[in-house]
N, C-alpha and C positions, 0 to 999 in steps of 0.2 A: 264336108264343108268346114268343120273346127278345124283340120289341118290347114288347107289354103288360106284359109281365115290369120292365123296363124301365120304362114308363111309370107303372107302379105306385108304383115308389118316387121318381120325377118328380113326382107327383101328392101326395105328402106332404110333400115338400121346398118346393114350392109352397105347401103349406096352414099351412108352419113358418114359413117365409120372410114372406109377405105382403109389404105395399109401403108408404110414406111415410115423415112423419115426426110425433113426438108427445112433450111434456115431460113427460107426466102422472109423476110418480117413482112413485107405488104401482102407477103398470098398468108402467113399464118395470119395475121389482123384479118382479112377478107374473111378465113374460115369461122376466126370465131365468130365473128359479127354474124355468120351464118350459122352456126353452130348450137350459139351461145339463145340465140333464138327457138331454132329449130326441137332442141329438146321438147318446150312444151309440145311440141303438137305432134312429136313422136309419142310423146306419152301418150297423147288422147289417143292414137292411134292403136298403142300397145293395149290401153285401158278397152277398148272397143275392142280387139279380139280377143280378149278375156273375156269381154260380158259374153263374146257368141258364144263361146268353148262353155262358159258356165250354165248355157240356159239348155239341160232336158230337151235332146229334137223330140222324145218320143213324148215329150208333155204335147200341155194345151197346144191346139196349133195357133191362137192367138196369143200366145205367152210368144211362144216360138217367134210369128211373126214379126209383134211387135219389139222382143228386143232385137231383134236381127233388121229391122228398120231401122230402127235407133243408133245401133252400131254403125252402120253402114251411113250414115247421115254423119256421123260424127267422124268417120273415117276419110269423107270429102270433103266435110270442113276443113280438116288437117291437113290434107294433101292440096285443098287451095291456097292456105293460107302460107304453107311452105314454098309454093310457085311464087307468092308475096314476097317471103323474106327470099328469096333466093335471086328477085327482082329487085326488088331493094337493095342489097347488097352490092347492085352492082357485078360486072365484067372482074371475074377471078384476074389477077392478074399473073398471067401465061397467056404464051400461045395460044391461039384461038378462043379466047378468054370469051369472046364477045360469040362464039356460036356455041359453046359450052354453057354459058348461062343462059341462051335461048331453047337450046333444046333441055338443058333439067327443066326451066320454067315451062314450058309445051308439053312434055313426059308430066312432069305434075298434076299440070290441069288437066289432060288428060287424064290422068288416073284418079282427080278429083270426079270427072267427069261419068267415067266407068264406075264408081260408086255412087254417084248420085241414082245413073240407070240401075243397077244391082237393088237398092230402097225400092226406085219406080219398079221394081219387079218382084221384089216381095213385097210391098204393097198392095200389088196387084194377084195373091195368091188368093185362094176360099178357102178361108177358115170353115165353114160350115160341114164341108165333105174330107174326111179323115185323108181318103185315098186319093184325092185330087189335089190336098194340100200335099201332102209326101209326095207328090210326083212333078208339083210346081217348085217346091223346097228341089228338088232334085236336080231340075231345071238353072236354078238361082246357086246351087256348088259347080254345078257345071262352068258355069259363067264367071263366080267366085277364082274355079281354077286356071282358068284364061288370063281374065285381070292379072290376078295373083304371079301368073308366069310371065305375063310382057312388062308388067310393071316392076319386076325385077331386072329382064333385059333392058329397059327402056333407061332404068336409072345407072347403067356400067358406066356412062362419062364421066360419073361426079367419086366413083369408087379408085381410075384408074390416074398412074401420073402422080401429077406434085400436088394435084389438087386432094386426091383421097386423102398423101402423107399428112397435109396440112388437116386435113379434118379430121383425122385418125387422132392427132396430140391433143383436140381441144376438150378437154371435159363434157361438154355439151353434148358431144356427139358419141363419147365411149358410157356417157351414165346411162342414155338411150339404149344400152344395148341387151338390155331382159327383155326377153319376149316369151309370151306364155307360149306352154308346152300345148300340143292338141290330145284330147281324152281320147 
């Protein structure tokens, strides 16, 4: 679960980041305005797989639970709040500008979405019973590593092209790019 946990916010740092290089001045202004935003709520998102990596699975299982609520709460605030600025910002200007920012903004909420259910389902574990919690926890990596894989495919639009180059130059999107290691 700390790997995908992990990888989750690997997987958007990636899709902020992209790669090259491009002079276009109204797509590099589009990126930072996205960029220059985006950072905070990469962090929250990086901060939030740290707490899960940090917190003992084999401790309390209400430790467990609840910082892994918590995480996961905070990880769908950032990824709506991203769907926001990426909405805000405006149609990248390129080609297909205008279903490029409709599907990052849709890919987002969604994966705002998948974490909110991920909370509703450890939420929903018993703390009371050692073995039914380990096997609900089990349930909730499972699902962690699903999220964690489409919401990397989901986010390729915004990695690939003139739009990555552009967000690959902006500060914003390269200070973003620690992501804790999984124990």
């Amino acid at each position: 679960m700390k790997l995908a946990a992990a990888l989750s916010g690997a997987a958007l740092v990636m899709a902020l980041a992209g790669c090259g290089d491009n002079s276009n001045s109204k797509l590099n202004a589009w990126a930072k305005t996205v960029c220059d935003q985006a950072s905070t709520q990469v962090k929250k998102i990086n901060d939030a797989n740290t707490a899960i990596t940090k917190v003992d699975s084999a401790g309390k299982p209400a430790d467990v639970k609840n910082a892994d609520s918590a995480a996961f709460q905070q990880i769908s605030d950032a990824y709506k709040s991203l769907a926001g600025i990426v909405s805000k910002a405006g149609d990248p200007p390129v080609k297909n500008g205008t279903k490029l920012k409709t599907q990052a903004v849709n890919d987002l909420n969604q994966l705002s979405t998948s974490y909110s259910n991920l909370k509703k389902q450890v939420d929903g574990l018993n703390t009371a019973d050692q073995a039914k919690f380990a096997d609900g926890l089990k349930a909730v990596s499972d699902s962690l590593g699903k999220v964690s894989k489409t919401g990397g495919q989901a986010l390729d639009s915004l990695r690939q092209g003139d739009v990555g180059a552009a967000m690959a130059k902006q500060p914003g999107c390269r200070s973003a790019s620690a992501s804790p290691s999984a124990s």
